[in-house]
C-alpha positions as CSV (number, residue, x, y, z in Angstrom):
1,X,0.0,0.0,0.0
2,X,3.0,2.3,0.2
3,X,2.5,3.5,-2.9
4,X,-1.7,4.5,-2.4
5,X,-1.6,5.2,0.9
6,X,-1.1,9.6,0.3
7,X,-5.2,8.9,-1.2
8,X,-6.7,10.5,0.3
9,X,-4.7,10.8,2.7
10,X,-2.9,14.0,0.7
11,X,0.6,13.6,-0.6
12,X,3.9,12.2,2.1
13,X,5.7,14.0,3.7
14,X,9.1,12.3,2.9
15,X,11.6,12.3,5.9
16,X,15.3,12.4,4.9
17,X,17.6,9.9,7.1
18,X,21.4,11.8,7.5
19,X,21.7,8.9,10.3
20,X,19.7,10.4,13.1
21,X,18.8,8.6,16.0
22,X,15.4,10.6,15.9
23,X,14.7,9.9,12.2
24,X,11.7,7.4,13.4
25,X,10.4,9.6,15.7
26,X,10.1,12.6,13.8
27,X,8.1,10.5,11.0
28,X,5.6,9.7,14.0
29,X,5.5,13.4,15.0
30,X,4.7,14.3,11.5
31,X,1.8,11.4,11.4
32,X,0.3,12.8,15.0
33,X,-0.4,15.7,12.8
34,X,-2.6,13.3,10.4
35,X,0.0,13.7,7.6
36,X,1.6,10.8,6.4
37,X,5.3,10.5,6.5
38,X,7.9,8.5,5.0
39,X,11.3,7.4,5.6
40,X,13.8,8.0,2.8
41,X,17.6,7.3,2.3
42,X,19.5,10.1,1.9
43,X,20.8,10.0,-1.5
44,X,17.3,8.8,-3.0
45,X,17.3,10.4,-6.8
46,X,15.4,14.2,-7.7
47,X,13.3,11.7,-10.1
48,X,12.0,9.3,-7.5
49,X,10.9,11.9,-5.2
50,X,9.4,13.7,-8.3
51,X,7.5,10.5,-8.8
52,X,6.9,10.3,-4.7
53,X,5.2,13.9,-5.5
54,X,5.8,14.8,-1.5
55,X,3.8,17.5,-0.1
56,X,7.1,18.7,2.4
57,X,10.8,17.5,2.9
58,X,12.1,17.1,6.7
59,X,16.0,16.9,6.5
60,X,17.2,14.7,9.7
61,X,19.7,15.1,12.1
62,X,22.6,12.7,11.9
63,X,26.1,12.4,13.8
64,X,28.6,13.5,10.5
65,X,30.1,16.6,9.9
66,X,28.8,18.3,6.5
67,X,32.5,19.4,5.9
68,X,34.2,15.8,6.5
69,X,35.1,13.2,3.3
70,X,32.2,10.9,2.9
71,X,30.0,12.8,5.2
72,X,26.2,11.7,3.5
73,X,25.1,14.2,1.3
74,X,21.6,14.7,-1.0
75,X,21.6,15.5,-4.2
76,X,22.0,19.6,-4.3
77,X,18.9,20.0,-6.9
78,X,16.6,18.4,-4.2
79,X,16.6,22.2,-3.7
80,X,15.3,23.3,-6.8
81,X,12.4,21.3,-6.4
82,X,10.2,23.7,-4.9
83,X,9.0,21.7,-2.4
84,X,8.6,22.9,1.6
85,X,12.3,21.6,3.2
86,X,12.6,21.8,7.0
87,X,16.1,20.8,7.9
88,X,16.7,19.6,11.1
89,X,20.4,20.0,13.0
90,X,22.6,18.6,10.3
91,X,19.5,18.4,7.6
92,X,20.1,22.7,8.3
93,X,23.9,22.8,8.1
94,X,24.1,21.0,5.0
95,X,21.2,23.2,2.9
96,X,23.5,26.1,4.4
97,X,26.6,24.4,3.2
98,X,25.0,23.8,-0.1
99,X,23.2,27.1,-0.4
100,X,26.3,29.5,0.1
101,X,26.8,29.2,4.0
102,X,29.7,28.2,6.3
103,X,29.5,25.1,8.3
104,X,32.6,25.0,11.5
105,X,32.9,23.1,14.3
106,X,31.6,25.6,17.2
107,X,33.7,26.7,20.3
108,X,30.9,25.7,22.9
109,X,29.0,22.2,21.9
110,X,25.6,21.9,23.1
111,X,24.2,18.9,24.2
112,X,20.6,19.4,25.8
113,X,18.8,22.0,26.8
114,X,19.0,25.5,25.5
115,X,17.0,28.7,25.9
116,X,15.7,29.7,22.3
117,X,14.5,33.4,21.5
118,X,12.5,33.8,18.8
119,X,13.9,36.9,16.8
120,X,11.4,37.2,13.5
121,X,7.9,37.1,15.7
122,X,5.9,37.4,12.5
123,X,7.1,34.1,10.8
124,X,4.6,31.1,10.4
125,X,7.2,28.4,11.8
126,X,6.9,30.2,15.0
127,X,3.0,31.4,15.2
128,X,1.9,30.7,18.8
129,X,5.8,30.4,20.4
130,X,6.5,32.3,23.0
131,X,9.7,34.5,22.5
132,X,11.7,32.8,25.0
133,X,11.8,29.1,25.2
134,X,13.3,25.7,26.1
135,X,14.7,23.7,23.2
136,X,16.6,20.6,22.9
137,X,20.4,20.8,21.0
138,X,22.4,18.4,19.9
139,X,25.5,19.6,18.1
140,X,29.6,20.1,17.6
141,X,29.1,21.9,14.4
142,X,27.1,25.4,13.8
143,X,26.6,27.8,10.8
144,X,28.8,30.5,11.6
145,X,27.4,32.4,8.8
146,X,24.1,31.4,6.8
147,X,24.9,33.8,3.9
148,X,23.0,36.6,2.6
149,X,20.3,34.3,1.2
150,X,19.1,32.9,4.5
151,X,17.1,34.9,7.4
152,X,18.2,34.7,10.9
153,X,14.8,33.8,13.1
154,X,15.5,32.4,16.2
155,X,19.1,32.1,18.4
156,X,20.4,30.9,22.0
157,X,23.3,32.3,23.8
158,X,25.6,29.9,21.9
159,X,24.6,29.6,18.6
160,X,22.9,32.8,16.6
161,X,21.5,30.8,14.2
162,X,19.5,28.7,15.5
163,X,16.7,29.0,13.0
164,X,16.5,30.3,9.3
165,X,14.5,30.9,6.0
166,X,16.0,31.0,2.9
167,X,14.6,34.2,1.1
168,X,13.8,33.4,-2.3
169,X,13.4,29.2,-2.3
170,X,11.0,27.4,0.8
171,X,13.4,26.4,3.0
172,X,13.4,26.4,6.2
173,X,16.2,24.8,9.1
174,X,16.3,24.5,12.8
175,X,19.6,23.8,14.8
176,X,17.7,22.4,17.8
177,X,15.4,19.1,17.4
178,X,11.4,20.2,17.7
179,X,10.4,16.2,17.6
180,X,11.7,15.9,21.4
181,X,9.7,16.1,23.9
182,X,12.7,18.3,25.5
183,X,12.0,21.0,23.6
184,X,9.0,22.8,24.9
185,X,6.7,24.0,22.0
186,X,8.3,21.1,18.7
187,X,5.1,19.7,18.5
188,X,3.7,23.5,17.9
189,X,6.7,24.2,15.2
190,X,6.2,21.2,13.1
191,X,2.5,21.4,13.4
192,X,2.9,24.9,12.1
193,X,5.6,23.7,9.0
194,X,3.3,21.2,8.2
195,X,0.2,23.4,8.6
196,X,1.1,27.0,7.7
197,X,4.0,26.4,5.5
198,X,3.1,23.5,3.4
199,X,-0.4,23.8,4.2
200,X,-1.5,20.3,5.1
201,X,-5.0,18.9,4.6
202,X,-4.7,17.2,7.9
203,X,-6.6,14.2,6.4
204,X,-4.4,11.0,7.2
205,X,-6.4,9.5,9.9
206,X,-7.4,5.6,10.5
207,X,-10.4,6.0,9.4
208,X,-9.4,7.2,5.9
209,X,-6.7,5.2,5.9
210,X,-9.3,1.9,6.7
211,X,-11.5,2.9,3.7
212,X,-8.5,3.4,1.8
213,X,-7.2,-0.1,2.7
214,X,-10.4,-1.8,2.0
215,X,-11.0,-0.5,-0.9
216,X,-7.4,-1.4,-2.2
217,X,-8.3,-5.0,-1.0
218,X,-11.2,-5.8,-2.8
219,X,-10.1,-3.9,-6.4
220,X,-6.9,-6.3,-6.3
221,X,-8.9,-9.7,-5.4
222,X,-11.2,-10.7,-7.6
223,X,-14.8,-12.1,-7.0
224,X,-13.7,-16.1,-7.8
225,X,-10.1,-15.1,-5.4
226,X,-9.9,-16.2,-1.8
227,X,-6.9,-14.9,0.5
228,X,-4.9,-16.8,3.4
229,X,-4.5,-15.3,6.1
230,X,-1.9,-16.1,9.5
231,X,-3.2,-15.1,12.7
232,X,-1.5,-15.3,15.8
233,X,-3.1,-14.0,18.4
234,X,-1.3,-10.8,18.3
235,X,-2.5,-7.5,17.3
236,X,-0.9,-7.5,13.9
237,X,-2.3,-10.6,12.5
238,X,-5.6,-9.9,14.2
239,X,-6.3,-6.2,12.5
240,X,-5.1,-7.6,9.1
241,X,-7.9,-10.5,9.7
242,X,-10.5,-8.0,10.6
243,X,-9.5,-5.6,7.8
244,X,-10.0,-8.2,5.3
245,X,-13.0,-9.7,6.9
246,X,-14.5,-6.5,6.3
247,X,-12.9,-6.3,2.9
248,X,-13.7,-9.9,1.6
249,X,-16.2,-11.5,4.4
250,X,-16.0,-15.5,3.6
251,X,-13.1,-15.6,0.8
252,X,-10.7,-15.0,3.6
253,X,-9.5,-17.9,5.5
254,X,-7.1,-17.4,8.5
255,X,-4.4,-20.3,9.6
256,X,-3.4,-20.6,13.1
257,X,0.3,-22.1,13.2
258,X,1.4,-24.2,15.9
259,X,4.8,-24.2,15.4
260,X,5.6,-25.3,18.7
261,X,7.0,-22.2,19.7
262,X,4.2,-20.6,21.7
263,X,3.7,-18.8,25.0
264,X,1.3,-21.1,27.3
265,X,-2.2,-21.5,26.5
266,X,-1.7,-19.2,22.8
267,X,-3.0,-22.2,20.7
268,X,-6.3,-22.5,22.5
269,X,-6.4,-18.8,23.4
270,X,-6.6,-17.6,19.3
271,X,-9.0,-19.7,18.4
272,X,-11.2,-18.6,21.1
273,X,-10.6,-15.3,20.1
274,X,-11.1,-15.7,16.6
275,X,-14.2,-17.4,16.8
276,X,-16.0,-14.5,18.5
277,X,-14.6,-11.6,16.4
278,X,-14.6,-13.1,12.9
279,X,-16.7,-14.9,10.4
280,X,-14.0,-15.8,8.3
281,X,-12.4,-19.9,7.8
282,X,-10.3,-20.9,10.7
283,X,-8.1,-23.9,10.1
284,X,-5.7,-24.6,12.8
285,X,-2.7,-26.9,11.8
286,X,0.1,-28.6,14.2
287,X,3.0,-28.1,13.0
288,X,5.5,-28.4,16.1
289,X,7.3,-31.1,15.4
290,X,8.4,-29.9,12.0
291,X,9.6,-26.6,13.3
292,X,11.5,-28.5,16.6
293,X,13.6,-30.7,13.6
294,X,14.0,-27.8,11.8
295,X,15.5,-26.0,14.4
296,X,17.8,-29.0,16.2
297,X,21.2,-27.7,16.7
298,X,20.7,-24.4,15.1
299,X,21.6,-21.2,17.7
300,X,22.5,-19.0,15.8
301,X,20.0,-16.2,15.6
302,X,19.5,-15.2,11.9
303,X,19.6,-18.8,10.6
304,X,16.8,-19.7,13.4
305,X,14.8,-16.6,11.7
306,X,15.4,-17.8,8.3
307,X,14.5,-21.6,9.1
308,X,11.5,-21.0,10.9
309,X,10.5,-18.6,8.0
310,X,10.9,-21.2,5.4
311,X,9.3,-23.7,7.5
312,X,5.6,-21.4,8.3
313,X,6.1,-20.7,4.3
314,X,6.0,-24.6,3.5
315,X,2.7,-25.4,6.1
316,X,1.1,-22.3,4.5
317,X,2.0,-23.7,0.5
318,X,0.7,-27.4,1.6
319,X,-2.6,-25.8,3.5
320,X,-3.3,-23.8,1.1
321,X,-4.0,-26.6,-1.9
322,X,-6.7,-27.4,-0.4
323,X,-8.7,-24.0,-0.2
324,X,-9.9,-23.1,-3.5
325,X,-8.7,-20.2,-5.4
326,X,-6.2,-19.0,-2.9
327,X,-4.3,-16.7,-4.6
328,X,-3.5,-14.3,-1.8
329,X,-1.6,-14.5,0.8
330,X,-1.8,-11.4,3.7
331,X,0.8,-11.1,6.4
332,X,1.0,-8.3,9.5
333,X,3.7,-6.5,8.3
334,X,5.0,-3.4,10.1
335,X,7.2,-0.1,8.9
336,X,9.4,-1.1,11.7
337,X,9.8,-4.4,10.0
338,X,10.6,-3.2,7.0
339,X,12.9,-0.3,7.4
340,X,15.0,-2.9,10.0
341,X,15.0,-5.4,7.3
342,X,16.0,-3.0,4.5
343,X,12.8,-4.1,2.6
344,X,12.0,-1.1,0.7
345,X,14.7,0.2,-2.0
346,X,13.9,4.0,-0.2
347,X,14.8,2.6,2.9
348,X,17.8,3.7,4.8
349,X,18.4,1.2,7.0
350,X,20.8,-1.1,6.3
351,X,19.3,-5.0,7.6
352,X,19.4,-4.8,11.7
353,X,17.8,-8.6,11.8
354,X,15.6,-11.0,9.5
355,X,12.3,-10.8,9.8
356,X,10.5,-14.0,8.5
357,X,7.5,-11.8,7.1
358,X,9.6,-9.1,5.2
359,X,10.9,-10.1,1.5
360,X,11.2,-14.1,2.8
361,X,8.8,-15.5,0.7
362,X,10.0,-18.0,-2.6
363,X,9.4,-17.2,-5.7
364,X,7.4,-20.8,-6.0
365,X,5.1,-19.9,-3.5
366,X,2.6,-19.5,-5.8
367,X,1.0,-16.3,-3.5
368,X,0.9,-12.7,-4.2
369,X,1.6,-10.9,-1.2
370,X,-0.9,-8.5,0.3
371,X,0.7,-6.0,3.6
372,X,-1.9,-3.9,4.5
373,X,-0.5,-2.8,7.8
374,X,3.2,-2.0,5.8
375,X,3.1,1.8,6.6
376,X,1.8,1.8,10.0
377,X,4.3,2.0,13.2
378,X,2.4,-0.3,16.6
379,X,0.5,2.7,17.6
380,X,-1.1,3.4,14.6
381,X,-2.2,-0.5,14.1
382,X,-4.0,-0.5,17.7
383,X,-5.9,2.8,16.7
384,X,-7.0,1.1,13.5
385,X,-7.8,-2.1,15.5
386,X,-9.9,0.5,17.8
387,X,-11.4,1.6,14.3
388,X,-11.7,-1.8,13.4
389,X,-14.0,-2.8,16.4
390,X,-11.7,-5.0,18.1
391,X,-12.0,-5.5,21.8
392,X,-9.4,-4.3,23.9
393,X,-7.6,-7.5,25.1
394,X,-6.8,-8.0,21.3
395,X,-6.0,-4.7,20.4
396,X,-3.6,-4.1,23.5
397,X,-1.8,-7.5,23.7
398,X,1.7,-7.5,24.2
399,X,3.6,-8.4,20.8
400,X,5.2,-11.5,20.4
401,X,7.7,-12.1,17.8
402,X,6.9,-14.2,14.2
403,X,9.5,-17.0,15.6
404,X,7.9,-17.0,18.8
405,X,10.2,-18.3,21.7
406,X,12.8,-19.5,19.5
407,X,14.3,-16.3,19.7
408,X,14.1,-16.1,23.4
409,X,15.4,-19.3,24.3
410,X,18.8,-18.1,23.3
411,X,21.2,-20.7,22.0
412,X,19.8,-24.5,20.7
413,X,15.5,-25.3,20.8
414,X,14.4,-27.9,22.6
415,X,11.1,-29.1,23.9
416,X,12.9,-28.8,27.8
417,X,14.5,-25.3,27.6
418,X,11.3,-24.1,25.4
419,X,8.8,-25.5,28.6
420,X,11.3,-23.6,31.2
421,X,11.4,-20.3,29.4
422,X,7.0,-21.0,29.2
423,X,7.0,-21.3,32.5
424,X,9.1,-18.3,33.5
425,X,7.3,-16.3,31.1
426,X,3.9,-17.2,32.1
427,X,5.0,-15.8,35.9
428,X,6.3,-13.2,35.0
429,X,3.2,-11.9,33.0
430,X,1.1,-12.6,35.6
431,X,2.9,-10.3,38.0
432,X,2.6,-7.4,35.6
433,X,-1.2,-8.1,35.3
434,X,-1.3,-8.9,39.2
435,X,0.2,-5.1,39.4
436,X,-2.1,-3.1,36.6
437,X,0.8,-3.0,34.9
438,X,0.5,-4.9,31.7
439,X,-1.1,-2.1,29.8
440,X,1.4,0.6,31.3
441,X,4.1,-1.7,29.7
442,X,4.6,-1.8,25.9
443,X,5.9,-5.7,25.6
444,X,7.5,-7.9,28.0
445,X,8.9,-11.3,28.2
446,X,11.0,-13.7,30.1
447,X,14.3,-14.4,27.7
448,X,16.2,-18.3,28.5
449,X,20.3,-17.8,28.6
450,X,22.4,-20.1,26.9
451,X,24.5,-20.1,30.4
452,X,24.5,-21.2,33.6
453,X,25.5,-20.3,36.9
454,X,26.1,-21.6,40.6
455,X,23.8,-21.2,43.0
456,X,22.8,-22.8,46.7
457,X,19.4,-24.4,47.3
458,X,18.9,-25.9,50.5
459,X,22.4,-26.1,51.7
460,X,23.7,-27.7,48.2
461,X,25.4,-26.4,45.7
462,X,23.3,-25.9,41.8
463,X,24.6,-25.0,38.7
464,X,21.4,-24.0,36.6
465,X,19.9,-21.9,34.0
466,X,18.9,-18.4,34.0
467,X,16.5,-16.2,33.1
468,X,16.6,-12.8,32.1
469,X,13.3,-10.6,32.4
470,X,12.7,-7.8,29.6
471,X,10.0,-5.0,30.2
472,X,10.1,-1.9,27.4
473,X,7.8,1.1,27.2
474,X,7.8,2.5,23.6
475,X,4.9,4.3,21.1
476,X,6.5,2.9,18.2
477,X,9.0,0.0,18.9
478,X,11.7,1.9,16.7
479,X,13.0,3.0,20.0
480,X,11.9,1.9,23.5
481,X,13.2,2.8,27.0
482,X,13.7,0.2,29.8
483,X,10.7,-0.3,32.2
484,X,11.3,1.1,35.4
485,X,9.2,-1.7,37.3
486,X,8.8,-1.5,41.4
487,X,11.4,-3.2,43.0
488,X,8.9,-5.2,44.8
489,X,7.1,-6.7,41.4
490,X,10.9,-7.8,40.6
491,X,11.2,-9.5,43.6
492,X,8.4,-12.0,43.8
493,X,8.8,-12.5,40.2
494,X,12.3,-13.7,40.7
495,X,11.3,-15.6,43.6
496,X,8.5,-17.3,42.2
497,X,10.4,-18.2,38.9
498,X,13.3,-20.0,41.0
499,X,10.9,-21.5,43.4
500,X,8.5,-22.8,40.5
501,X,10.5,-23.7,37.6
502,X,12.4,-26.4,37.7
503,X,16.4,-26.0,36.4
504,X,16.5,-21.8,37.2
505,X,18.4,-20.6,40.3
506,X,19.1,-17.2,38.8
507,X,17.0,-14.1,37.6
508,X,18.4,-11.2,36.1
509,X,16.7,-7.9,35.0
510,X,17.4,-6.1,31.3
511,X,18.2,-2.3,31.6
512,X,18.9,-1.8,28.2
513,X,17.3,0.5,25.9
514,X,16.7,0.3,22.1
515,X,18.7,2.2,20.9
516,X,21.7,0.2,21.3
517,X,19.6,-2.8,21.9
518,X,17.1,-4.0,20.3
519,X,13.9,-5.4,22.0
520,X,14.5,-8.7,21.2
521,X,17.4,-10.2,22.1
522,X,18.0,-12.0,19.1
């Protein structure tokens, strides 16, 4: 849908990656302000953008020096395309550097907070800032001098250019980063670049993007077509179901996996859950066994991605003969997924990790391919599951990963290290919900090292596996902070978990955020 999804949703907004660790978020900022925005590589061509037709540019941020060899660069005559630019910390210094200023390294760095005063009052970027502000800076380089071409509008104590307009073409750039929550009014500044300056229609919403989605659904499948469908239980695979439910009604039939990999009581849980929200086909097929061999003495973590990938594609190809004019086959896809797996040719991102639903698929599958969800971050997926009708416990279920527990149970699969890490996991959920946490949390999971350690249980000495325990909070699962769970919930969990399962004598908590880490551990 990448390619329909600015009708009528108005045209993307098409964000420039430079390598900033905000790049994600300043794409969601942009969608909270119901335009729909895109991640790009940096040196994507003047033609593909043409044919992109993008209502604005937003330059990122990125940690390079516009003056050092091999720094990433655009193309200059991005420029002259008259389209709105905003350029963002180094997405600033580099129009600058290309339009006739002078990029140096500045005396004083600033890292953090700054106060910002608004010089032009008059200018749209700022209507509805206060003079005097808090902003959020990030930067060794400044632009010592933006030329005669640019317009000085706002400055800190530091740095005198902290914002600027080019006079005759519409650019605009900001030294500080307004998609922050640091800086006081960034929600206010892009609102007004989106709004003011490029003049916005405001339109991308779930709802329009639903009747967009539907209606792309049933002019691809024919009347005589029918579509497979895998559901999981999570929210992805349940909101693509719905969505083509409502699109196609009985020529969609949904396969529940067992692959064997499963937290307890998923297999009977889904097809509870399905039943009541869907009238589509559900065939449920057990299919542990065949992912257990498939998996016997693998550990490392791409190739367990990979296997299991191929694996779920073979069940789904030998399924499938028997449903009548499948044609289609419709996976819960996420833009995290594929700017992490490199699966667009705009993306920047070079591949972080395999994911088994992004570009896996054999060209003797015999399936076209139908993402509905391909453009949407988490967030945006529960709101359109909200849209969708789905009940809460669906639409607000902790995510669990395609491969399931074969990427927590670091190091080799096997039916006794998957039943410990169940066990642990299952506790440790149950604490969360025991607290009113779970909804608080974004995801969170008990993880099975491939170690293990000494410990004492009644006066003898153990040497036994451990657990590590992974709680995130996060809007959009590009990035995610570490939960910052009571000490208290920790305790029992741990307690419970060595006291319960059988073969753990050590619990350890996760305190690492995404970036560097990711959420998964492998």
């Amino acid at each position: 849908m990448s390619g329909d999804v600015r009708d009528p949703a108005s045209r993307p907004v098409l964000v420039v990656d430079f390598g900033s660790q905000y790049v994600q978020l300043i794409a969601r900022r942009v969608r909270e302000h119901h335009a729909f925005a895109r991640i790009v590589r940096h040196d994507i061509s003047v033609d593909r953008v043409r044919e992109l037709d993008p209502l604005a540019l937003i330059l990122s941020g990125g940690p390079n020096s516009v003056y050092e060899p091999g720094a990433p660069r655009c193309d200059p005559s991005l420029f002259d395309l008259n389209v709105p630019t905003l350029g963002l910390c180094y997405g600033l210094q580099l129009a600058c550097d290309v339009l006739g200023g002078r990029v140096e390294g500045c005396p004083n760095r600033e890292f953090g907070r700054a106060e910002c005063r608004v010089i032009a009052r008059d200018e749209p970027l700022f209507h509805g800032v206060p003079e005097l502000s808090t902003v959020w800076m990030s930067h060794g380089d400044q632009v010592l001098d933006a030329g005669p071409d640019f317009l000085p509008l706002a400055a800190t104590p530091s740095c005198p250019i902290a914002a600027v307009r080019h006079r005759e073409r519409p650019f605009l750039g900001l030294q500080f980063h307004p998609e922050v929550a640091h800086t006081d009014y960034g929600a206010l500044i892009l609102g007004n670049f989106l709004d003011r300056v490029c003049h916005s229609s405001g339109t991308w919403t779930m709802g329009a993007f639903l009747e967009r989605a539907v209606a792309d659904v049933q002019a691809r499948v024919g009347p005589d077509d029918r579509v497979v469908c895998g559901v999981s239980g999570g929210v992805d695979s349940s909101v693509v179901a719905a969505l083509l439910a409502r699109a196609l009604g009985p020529r969609l039939v949904c396969i529940f996996v067992d692959n064997g990999l499963l937290r307890a009581g998923e297999r009977a849980a889904v097809s509870d859950a399905f039943g009541r929200q869907s009238n589509a086909e559900l065939r449920v097929v057990d299919a542990s066994d065949r992912f257990l061999k498939a998996l016997q003495g693998v550990t490392d973590p791409q190739e367990k991605r990979v296997r299991i990938g191929h694996t779920f594609i073979d069940v789904f190809r030998e399924e499938a003969k028997s449903i009548p004019g499948a044609r289609f086959l419709a996976q819960g896809t996420l833009y995290p997924d594929v700017i992490e797996s490199g699966g667009d040719a705009d993306s920047p991102a070079v591949s972080i990790k395999h994911h088994h639903n992004v570009g896996g698929l054999p060209a003797e599958l015999g399936f076209e391919l139908i993402e509905p969800l391909r453009d949407l971050f988490k967030d945006e997926v529960r709101r359109l599951g909200h849209e969708l009708g789905l009940p809460d416990a669906l639409v607000w279920r902790h995510p669990f990963p395609g491969p399931g527990l074969a990427v927590r149970c670091l190091g080799a699969v096997s039916p006794e290290r998957l039943e410990v890490l169940r066990q642990a996991d299952t506790i440790f959920l149950q604490e969360l919900r025991d607290a009113g946490l779970e909804r608080r949390t974004a995801q969170a999971f008990a993880v099975l090292l491939p170690i293990q350690s000494v410990g004492v249980m009644g006066d003898g000495r153990t040497y036994e596996n451990v657990i590590a325990l992974r709680s995130v909070d996060t809007d959009d699962f590009m990035t995610a902070d570490w939960s910052r769970l009571p000490h208290e919930l920790l305790a029992r969990a741990s307690t419970r978990i060595i006291n319960s399962v059988k073969g753990v004598n050590r619990v350890v908590y996760d305190v690492t955020s995404k970036p560097p880490g990711t959420i998964e551990w492998e």
